[in-house]
C-alpha positions as CSV (number, residue, x, y, z in Angstrom):
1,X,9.7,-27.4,27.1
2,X,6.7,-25.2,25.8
3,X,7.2,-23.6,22.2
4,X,5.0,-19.8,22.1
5,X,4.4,-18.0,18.9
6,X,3.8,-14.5,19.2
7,X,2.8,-12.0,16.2
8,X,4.0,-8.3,15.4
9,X,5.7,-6.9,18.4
10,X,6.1,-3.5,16.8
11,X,8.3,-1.9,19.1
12,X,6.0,-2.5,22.1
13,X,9.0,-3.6,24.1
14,X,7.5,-3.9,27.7
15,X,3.7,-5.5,26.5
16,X,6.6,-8.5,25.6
17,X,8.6,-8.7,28.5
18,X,5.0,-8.8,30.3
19,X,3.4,-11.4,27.9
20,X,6.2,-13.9,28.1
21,X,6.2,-13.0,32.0
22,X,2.8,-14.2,31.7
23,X,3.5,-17.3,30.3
24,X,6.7,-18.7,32.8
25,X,8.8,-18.5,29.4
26,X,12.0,-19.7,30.2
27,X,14.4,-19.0,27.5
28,X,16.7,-21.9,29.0
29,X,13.9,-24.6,28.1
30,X,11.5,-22.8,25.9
31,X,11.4,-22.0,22.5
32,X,10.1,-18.4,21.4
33,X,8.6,-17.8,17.6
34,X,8.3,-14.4,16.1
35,X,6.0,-14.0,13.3
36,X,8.0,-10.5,12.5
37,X,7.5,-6.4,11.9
38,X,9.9,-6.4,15.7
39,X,10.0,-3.0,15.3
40,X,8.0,0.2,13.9
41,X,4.6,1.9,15.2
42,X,5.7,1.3,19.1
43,X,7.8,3.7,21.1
44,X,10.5,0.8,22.2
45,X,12.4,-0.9,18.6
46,X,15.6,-0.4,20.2
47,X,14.8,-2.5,23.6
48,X,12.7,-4.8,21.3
49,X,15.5,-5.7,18.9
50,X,18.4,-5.7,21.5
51,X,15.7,-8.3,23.9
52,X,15.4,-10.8,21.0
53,X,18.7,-10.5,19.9
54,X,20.4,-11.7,23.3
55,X,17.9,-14.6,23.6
56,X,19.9,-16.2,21.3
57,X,18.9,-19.8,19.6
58,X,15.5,-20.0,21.8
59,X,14.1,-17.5,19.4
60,X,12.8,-18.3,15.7
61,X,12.0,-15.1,13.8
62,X,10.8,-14.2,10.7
63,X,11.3,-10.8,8.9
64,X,8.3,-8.8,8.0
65,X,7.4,-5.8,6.0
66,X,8.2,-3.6,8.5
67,X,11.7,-5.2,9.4
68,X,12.7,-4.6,5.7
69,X,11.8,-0.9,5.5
70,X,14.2,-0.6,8.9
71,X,16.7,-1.6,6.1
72,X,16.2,0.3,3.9
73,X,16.6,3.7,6.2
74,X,19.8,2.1,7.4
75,X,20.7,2.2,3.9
76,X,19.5,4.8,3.1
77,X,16.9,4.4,0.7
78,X,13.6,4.2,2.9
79,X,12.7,7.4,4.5
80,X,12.0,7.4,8.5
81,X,8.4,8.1,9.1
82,X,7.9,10.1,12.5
83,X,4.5,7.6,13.0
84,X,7.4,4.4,13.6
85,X,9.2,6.0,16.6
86,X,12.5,5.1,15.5
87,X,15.1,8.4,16.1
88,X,16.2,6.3,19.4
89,X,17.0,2.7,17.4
90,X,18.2,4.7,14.7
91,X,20.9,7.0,17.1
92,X,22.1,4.1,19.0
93,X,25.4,3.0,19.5
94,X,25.0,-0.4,18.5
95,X,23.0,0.1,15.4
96,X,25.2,-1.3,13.5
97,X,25.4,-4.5,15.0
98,X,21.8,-4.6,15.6
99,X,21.3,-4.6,11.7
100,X,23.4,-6.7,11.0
101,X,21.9,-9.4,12.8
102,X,19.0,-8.3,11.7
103,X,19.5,-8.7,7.8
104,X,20.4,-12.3,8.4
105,X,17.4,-13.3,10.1
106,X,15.3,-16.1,7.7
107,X,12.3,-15.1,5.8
108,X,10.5,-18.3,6.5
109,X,10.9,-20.6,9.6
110,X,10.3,-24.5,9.0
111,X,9.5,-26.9,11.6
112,X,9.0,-30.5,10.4
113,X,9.0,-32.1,13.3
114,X,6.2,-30.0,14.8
115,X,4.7,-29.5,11.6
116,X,5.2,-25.4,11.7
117,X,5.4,-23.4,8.8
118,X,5.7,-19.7,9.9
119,X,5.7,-16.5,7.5
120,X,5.3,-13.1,8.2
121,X,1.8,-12.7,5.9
122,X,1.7,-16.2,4.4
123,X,2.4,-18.6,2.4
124,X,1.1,-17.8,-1.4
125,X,-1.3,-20.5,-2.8
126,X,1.1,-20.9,-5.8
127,X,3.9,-22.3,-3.9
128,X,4.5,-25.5,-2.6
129,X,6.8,-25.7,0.7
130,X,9.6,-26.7,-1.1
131,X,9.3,-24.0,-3.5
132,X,8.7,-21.8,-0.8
133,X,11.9,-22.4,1.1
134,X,13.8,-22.2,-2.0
135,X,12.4,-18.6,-2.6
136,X,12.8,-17.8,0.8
137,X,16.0,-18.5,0.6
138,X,17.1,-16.3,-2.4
139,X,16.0,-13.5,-0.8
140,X,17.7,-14.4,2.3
141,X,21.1,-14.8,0.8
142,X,20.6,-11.0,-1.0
143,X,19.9,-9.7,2.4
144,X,22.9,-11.2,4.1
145,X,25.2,-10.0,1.7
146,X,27.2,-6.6,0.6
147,X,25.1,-5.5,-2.0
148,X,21.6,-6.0,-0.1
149,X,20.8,-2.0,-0.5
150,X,20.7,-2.8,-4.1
151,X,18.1,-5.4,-3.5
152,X,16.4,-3.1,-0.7
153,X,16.0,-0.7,-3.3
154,X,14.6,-2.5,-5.9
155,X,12.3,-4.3,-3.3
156,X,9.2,-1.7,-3.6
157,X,6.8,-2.5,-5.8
158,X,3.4,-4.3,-6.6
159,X,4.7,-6.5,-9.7
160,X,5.7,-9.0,-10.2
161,X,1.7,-10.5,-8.8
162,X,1.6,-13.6,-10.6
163,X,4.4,-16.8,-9.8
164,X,6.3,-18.4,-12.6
165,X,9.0,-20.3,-12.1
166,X,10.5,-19.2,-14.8
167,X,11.0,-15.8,-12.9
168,X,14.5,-14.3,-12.1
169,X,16.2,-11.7,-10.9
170,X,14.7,-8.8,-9.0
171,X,11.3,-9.7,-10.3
172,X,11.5,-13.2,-8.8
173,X,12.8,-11.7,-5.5
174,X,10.1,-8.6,-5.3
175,X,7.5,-11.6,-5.9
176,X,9.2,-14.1,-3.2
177,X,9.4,-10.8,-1.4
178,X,6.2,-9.5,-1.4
179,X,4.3,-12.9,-1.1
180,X,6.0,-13.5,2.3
181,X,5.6,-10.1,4.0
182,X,2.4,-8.2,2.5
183,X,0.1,-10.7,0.9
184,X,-3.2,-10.4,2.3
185,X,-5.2,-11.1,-0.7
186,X,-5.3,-13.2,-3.7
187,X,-7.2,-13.6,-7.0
188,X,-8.7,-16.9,-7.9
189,X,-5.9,-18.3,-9.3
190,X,-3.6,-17.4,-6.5
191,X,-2.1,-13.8,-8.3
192,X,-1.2,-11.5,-5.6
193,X,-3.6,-8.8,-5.2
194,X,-1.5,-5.7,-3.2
195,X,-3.7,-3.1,-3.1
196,X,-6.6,-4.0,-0.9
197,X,-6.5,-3.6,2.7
198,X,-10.2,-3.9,4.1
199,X,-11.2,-6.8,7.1
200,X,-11.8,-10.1,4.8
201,X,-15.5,-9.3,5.8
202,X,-15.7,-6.8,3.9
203,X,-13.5,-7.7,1.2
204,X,-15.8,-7.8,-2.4
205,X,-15.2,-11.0,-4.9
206,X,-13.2,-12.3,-6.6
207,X,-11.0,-11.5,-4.0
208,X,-10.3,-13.8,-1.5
209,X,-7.8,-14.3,1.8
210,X,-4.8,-15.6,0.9
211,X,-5.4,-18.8,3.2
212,X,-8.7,-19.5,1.9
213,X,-7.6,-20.8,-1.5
214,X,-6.8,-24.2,-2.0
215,X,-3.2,-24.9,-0.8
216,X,-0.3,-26.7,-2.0
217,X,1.3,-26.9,1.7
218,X,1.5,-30.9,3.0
């Protein structure tokens, strides 16, 4: 039994079926993680999302940035931007069952046993884990529910940078939000910095990778 973890597939449906070729995975025996962002950019979502779906319980997933904004043009809040290739997802047949599964996929995937914490960008140095699942959670439980387009549509924005844990509401879930599927950068003392996008090599002080602040994380 071999356990693979695999970053954004972005739509790029048949570089997955030849990867996991690659490695002999057997979905029987094997366990498959996602790190997210399944769809977008790629010319294959549809094939990607129905693929993952039917491998069942062999697959851990996480949503990313890129999953949520699939939301939120379902909903019809996000606009569809030609770049993502998704007319064919969006037209199918079974869309509506693929989003539904979708929305109730976790935002963080925990594996004590092998000692696996997976996010779709990271794990902000503000947290520990078990704050981490607990914020994970909340947003989970909006997504899965009726009124998730209310969250979906509240869900853009930078602020929210800094964690208290005295947060609530849309606030605390735009933080929990962001933190899990954007972060690249932090300040010093572990505020969220949203706006920078450069390689870390080129990234100017005090600005530093998120995973190269100290960490609560066991």
């Amino acid at each position: 039994m071999a356990t693979y973890l695999i970053g954004d597939v972005h739509g790029c449906y048949h570089e997955l079926r030849a990867l996991l070729a690659q490695a002999d995975f057997d979905p029987h025996a094997d366990t498959l993680w996602l790190t997210g962002d399944l769809v977008a950019r790629g010319p294959d979502s549809l094939d990607v999302l129905r693929y993952v779906k039917s491998l069942g319980d062999c697959v851990r997933l996480v949503l990313g940035n890129h999953d949520l904004h699939l939301l939120g043009i379902y909903a019809g809040i996000s606009r569809n931007k030609p770049r993502d290739h998704l007319n064919k997802l969006l037209s199918a047949p079974d869309l509506d069952e693929l989003i539904n599964w979708l929305r109730r996929q976790p935002m963080l995937q925990v594996d004590h046993e092998k000692k696996l914490v997976m996010a779709h960008a990271g794990i902000t140095p503000q947290w520990d884990l078990d704050t981490a699942i607990i914020c994970a959670r909340e947003v989970e439980a909006v997504l899965s529910s009726d009124t998730y387009p209310l969250f979906i549509n509240a869900m853009y924005g930078d602020l929210p940078n800094d964690w208290s844990p005295s947060l609530t509401g849309l606030p605390r879930l735009r933080f929990s939000t962001n933190a899990l599927t954007r972060m690249r950068y932090c300040f010093p003392g572990g505020q969220l910095d949203m706006v920078c996008k450069d390689k870390p090599d080129q990234v100017s002080a005090p600005l530093k990778p998120w995973f190269a602040l100290p960490s609560k994380l066991p």
